[in-house]
Backbone as XML, in Angstrom:
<?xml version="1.0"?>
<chain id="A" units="angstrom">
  <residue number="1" name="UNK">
    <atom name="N" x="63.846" y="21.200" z="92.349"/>
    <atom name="CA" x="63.777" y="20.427" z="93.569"/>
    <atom name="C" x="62.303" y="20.245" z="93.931"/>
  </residue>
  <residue number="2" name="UNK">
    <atom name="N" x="62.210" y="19.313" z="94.277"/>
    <atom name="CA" x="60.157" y="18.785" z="94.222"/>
    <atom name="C" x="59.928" y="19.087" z="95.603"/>
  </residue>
  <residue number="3" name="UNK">
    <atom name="N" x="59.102" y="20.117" z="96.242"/>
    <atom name="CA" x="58.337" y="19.715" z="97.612"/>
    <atom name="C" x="57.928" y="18.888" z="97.961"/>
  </residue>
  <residue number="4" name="UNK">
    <atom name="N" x="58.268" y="18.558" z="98.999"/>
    <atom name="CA" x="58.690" y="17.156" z="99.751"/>
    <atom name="C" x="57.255" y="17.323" z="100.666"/>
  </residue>
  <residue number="5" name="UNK">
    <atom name="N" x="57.011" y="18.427" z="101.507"/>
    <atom name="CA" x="56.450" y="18.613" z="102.822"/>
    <atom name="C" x="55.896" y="20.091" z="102.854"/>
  </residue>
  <residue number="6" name="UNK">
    <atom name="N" x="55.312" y="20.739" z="103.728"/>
    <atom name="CA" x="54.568" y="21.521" z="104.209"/>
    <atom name="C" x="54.398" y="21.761" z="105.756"/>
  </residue>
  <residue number="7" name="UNK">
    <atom name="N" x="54.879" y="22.063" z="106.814"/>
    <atom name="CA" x="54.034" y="22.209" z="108.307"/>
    <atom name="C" x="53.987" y="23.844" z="108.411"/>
  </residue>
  <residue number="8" name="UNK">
    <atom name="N" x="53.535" y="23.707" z="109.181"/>
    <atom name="CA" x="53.273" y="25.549" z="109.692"/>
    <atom name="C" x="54.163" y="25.482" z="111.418"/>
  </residue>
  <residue number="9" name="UNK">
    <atom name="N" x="54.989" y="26.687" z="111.633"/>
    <atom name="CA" x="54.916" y="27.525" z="112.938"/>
    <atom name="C" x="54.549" y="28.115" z="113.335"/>
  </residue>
  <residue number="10" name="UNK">
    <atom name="N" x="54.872" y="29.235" z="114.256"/>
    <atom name="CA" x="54.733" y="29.970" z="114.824"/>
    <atom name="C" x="55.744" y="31.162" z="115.114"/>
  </residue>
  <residue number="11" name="UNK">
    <atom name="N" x="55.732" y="32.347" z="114.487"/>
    <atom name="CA" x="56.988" y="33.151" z="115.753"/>
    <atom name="C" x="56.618" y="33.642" z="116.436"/>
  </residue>
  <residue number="12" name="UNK">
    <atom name="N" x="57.398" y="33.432" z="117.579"/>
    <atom name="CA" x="57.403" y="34.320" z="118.584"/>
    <atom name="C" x="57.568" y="35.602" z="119.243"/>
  </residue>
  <residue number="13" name="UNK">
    <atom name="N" x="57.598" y="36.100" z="120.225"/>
    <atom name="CA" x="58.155" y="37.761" z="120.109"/>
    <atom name="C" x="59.354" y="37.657" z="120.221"/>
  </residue>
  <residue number="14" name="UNK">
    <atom name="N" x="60.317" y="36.511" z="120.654"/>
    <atom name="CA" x="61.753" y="36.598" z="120.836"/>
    <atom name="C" x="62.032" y="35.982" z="119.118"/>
  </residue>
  <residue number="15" name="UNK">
    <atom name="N" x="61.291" y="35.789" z="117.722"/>
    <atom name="CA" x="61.722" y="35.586" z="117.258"/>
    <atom name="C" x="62.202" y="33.959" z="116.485"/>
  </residue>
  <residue number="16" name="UNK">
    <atom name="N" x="61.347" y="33.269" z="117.910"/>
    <atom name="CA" x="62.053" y="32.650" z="117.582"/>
    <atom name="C" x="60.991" y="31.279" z="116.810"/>
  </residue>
  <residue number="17" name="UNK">
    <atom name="N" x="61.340" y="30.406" z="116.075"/>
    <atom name="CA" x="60.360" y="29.597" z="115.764"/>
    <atom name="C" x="60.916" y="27.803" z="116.050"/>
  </residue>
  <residue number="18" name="UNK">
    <atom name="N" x="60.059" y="27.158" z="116.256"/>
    <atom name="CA" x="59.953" y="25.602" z="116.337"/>
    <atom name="C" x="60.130" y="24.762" z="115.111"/>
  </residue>
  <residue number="19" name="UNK">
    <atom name="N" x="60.874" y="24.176" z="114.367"/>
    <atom name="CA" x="61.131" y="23.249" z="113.431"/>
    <atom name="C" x="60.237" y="21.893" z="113.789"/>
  </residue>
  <residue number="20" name="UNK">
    <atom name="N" x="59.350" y="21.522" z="112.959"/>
    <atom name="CA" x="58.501" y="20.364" z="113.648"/>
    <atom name="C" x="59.707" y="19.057" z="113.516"/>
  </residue>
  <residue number="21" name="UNK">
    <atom name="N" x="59.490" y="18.157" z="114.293"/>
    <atom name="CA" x="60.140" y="17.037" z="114.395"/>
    <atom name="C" x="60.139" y="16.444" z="113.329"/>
  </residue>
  <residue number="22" name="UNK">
    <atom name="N" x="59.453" y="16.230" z="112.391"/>
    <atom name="CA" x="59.497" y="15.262" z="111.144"/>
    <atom name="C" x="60.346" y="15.861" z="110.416"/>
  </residue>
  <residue number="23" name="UNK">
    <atom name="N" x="60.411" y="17.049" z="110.280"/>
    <atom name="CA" x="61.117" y="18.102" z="109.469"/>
    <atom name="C" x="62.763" y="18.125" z="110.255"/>
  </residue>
  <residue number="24" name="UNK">
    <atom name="N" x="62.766" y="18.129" z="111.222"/>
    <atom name="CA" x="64.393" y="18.255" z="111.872"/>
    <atom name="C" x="64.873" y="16.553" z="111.686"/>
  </residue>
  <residue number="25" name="UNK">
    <atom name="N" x="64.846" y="16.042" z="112.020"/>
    <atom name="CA" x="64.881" y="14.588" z="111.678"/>
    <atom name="C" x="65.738" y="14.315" z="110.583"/>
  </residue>
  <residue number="26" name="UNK">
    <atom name="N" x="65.425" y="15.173" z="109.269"/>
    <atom name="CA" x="66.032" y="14.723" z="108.244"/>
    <atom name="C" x="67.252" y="15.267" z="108.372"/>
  </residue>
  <residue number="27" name="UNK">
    <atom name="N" x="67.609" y="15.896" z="109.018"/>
    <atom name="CA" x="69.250" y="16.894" z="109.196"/>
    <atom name="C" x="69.575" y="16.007" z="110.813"/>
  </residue>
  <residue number="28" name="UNK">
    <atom name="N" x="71.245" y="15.935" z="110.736"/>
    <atom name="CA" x="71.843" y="15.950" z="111.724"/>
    <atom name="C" x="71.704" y="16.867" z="112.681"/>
  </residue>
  <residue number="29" name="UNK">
    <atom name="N" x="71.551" y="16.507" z="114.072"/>
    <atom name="CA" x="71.354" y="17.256" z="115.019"/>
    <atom name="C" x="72.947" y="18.205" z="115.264"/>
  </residue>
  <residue number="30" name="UNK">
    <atom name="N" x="72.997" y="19.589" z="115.737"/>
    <atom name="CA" x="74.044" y="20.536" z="115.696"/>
    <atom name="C" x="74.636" y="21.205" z="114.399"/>
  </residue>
  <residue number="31" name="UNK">
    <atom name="N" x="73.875" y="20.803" z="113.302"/>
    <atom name="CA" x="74.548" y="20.925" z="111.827"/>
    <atom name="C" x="73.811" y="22.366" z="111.619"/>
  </residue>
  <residue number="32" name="UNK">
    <atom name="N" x="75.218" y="23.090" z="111.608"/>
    <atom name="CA" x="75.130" y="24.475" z="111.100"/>
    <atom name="C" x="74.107" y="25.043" z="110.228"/>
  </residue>
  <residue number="33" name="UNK">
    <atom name="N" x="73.281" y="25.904" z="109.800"/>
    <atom name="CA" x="72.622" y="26.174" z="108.650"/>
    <atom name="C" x="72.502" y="28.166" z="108.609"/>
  </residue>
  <residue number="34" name="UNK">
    <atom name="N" x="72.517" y="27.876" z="107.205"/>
    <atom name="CA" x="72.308" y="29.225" z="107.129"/>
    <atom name="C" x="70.881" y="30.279" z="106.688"/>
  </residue>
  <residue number="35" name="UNK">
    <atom name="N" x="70.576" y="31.236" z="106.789"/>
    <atom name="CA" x="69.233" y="31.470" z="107.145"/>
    <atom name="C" x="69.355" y="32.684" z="106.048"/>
  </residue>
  <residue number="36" name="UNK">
    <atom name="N" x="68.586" y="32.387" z="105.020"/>
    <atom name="CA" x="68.453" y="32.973" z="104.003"/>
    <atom name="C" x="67.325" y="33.709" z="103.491"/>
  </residue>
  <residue number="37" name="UNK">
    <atom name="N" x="67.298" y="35.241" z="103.705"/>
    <atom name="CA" x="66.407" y="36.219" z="103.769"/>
    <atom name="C" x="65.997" y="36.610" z="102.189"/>
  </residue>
  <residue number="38" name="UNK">
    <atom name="N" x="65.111" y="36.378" z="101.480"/>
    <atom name="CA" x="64.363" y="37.581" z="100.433"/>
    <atom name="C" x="63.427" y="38.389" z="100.793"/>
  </residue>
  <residue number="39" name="UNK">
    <atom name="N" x="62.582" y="38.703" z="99.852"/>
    <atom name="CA" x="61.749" y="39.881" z="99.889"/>
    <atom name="C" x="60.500" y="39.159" z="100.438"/>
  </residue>
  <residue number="40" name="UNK">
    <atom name="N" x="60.247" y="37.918" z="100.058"/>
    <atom name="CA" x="58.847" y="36.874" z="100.678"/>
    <atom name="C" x="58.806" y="36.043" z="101.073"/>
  </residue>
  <residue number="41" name="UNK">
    <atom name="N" x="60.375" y="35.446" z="101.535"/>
    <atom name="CA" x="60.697" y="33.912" z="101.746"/>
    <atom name="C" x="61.946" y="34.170" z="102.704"/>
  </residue>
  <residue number="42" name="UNK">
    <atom name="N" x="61.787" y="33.344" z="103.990"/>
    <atom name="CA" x="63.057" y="33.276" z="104.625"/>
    <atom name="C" x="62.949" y="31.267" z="104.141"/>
  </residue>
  <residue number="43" name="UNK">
    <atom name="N" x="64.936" y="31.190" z="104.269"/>
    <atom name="CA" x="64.811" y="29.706" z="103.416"/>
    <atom name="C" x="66.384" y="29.289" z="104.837"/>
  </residue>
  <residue number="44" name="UNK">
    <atom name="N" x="65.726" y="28.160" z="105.175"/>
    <atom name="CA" x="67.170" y="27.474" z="106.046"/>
    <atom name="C" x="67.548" y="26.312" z="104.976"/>
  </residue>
  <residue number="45" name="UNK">
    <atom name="N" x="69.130" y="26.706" z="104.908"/>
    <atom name="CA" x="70.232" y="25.650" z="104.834"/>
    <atom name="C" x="70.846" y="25.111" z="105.408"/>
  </residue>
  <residue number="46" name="UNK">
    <atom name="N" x="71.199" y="24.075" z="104.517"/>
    <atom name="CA" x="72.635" y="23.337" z="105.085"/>
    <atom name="C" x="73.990" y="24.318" z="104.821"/>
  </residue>
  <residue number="47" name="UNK">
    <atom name="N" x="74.414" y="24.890" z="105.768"/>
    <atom name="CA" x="76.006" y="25.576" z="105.555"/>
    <atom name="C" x="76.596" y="24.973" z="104.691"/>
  </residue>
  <residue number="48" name="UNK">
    <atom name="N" x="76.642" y="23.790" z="104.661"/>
    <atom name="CA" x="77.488" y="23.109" z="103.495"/>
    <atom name="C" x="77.010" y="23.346" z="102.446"/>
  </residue>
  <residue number="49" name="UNK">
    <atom name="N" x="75.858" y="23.811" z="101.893"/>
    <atom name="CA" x="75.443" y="23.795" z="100.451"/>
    <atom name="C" x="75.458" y="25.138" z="100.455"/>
  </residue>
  <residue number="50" name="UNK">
    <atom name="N" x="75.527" y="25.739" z="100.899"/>
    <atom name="CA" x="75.723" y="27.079" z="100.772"/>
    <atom name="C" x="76.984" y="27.608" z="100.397"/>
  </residue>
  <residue number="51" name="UNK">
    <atom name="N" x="77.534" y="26.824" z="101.298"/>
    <atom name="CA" x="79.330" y="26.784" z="100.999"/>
    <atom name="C" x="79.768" y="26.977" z="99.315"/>
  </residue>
  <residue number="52" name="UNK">
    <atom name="N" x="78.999" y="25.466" z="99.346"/>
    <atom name="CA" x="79.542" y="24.613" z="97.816"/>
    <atom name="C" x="79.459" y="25.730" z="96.700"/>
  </residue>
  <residue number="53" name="UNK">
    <atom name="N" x="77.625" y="26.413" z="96.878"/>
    <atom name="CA" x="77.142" y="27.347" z="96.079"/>
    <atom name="C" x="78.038" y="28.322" z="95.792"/>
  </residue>
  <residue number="54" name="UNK">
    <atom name="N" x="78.574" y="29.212" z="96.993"/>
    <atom name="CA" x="79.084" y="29.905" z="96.922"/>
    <atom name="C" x="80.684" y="30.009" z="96.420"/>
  </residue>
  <residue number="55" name="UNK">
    <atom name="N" x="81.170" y="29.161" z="96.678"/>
    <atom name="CA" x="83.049" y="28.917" z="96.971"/>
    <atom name="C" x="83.387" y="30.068" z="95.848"/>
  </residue>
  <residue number="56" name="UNK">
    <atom name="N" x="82.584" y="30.125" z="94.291"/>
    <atom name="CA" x="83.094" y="30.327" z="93.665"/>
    <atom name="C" x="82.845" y="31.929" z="93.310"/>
  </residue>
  <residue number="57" name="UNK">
    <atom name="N" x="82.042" y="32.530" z="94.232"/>
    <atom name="CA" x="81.861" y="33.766" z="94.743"/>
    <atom name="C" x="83.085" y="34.391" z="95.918"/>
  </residue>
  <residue number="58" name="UNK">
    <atom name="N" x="83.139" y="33.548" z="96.925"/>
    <atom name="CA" x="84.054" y="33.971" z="97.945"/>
    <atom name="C" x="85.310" y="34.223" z="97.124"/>
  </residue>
  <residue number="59" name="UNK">
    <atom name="N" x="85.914" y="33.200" z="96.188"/>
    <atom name="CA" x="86.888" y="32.973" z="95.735"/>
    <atom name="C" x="87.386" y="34.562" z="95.048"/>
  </residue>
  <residue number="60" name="UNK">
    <atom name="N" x="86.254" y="34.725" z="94.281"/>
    <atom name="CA" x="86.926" y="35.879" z="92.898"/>
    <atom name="C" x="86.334" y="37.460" z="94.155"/>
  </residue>
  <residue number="61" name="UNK">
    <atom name="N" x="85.659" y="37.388" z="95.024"/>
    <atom name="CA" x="85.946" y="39.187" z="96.119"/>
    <atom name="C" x="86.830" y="38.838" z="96.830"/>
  </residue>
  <residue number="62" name="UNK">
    <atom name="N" x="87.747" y="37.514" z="97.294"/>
    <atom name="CA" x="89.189" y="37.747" z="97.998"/>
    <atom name="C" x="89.865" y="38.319" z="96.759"/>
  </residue>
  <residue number="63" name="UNK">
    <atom name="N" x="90.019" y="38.091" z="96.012"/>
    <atom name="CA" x="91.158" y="38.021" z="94.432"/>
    <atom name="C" x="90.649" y="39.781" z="93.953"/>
  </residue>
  <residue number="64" name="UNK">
    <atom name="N" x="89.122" y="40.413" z="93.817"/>
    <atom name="CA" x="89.283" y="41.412" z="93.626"/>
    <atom name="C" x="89.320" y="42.237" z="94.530"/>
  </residue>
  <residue number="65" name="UNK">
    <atom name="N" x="89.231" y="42.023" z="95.634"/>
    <atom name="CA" x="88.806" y="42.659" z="97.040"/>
    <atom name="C" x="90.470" y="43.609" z="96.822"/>
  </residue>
  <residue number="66" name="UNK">
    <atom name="N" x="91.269" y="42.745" z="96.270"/>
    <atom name="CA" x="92.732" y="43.487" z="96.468"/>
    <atom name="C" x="92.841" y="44.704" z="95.236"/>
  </residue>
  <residue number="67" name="UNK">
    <atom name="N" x="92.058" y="44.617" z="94.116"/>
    <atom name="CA" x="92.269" y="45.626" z="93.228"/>
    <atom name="C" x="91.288" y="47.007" z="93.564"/>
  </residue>
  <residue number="68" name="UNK">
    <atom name="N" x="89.958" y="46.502" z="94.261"/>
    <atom name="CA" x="88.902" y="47.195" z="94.336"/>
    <atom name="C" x="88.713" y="47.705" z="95.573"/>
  </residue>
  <residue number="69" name="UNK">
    <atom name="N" x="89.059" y="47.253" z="96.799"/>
    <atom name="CA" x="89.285" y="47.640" z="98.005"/>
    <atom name="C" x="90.214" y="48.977" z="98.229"/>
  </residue>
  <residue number="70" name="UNK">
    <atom name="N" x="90.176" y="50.187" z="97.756"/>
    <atom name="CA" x="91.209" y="51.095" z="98.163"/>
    <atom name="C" x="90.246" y="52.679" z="98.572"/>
  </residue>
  <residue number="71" name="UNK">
    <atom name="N" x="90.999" y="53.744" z="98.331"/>
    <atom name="CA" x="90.541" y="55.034" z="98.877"/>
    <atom name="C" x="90.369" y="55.327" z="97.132"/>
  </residue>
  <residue number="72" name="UNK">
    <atom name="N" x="91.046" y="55.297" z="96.629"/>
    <atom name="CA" x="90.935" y="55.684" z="95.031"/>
    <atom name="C" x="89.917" y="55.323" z="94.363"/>
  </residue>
  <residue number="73" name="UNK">
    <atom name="N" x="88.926" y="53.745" z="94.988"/>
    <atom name="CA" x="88.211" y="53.206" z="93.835"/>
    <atom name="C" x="86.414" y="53.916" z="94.415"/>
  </residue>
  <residue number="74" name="UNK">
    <atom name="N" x="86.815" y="53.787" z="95.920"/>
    <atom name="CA" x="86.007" y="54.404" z="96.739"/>
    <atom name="C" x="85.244" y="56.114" z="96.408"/>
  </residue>
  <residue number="75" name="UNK">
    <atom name="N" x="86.417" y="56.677" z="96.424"/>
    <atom name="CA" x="86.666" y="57.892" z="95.610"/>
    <atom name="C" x="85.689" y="57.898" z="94.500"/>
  </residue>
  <residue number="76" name="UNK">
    <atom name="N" x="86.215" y="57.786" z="93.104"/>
    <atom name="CA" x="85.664" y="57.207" z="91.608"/>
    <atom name="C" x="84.213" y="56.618" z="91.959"/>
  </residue>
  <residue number="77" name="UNK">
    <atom name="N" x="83.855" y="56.050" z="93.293"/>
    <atom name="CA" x="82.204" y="55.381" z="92.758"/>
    <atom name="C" x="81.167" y="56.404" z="93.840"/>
  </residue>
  <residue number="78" name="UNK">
    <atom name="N" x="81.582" y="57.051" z="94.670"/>
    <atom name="CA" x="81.259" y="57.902" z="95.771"/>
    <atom name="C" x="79.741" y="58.721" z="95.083"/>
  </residue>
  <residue number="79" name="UNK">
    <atom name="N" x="80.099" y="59.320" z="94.054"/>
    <atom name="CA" x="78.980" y="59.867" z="93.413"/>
    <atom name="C" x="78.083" y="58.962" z="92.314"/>
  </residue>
  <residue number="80" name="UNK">
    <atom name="N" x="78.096" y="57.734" z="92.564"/>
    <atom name="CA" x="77.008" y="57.269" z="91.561"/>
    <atom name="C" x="76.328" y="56.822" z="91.648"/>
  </residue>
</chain>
């Protein structure tokens, strides 16, 4: 994906920071995003692409969540 842009903020002590206008502009105003933490980079999304990314993650920990979710498996990994 090619960098498009560059601006700088600011945070605040509440945390909180300003999206410059040129930069909000390109997203619908109220559109969900999700706020994505590493070790050197916080990164905002679109919820929806995050979604998409993911579906196929959510999908297979509902499906094992039922084999792996118990007191027994809990048990078995407790010490490792």
């Amino acid at each position: 994906m090619p960098l498009l842009d560059i601006k700088t903020g600011t945070i605040t002590e509440k945390g909180q920071i300003v999206i410059p206008k040129s930069l909000r502009e390109r997203f619908p105003s109220g559109e969900k995003v999700a706020i994505i933490s590493y070790d050197d980079r916080i990164e905002l999304r679109p919820i929806s692409s995050v979604n998409e990314a993911l579906s196929c993650a959510y999908s297979a920990e509902k499906s094992l969540k039922k084999d792996w979710d118990s007191k027994e498996e809990d048990e078995a990994w407790k010490n490792l």
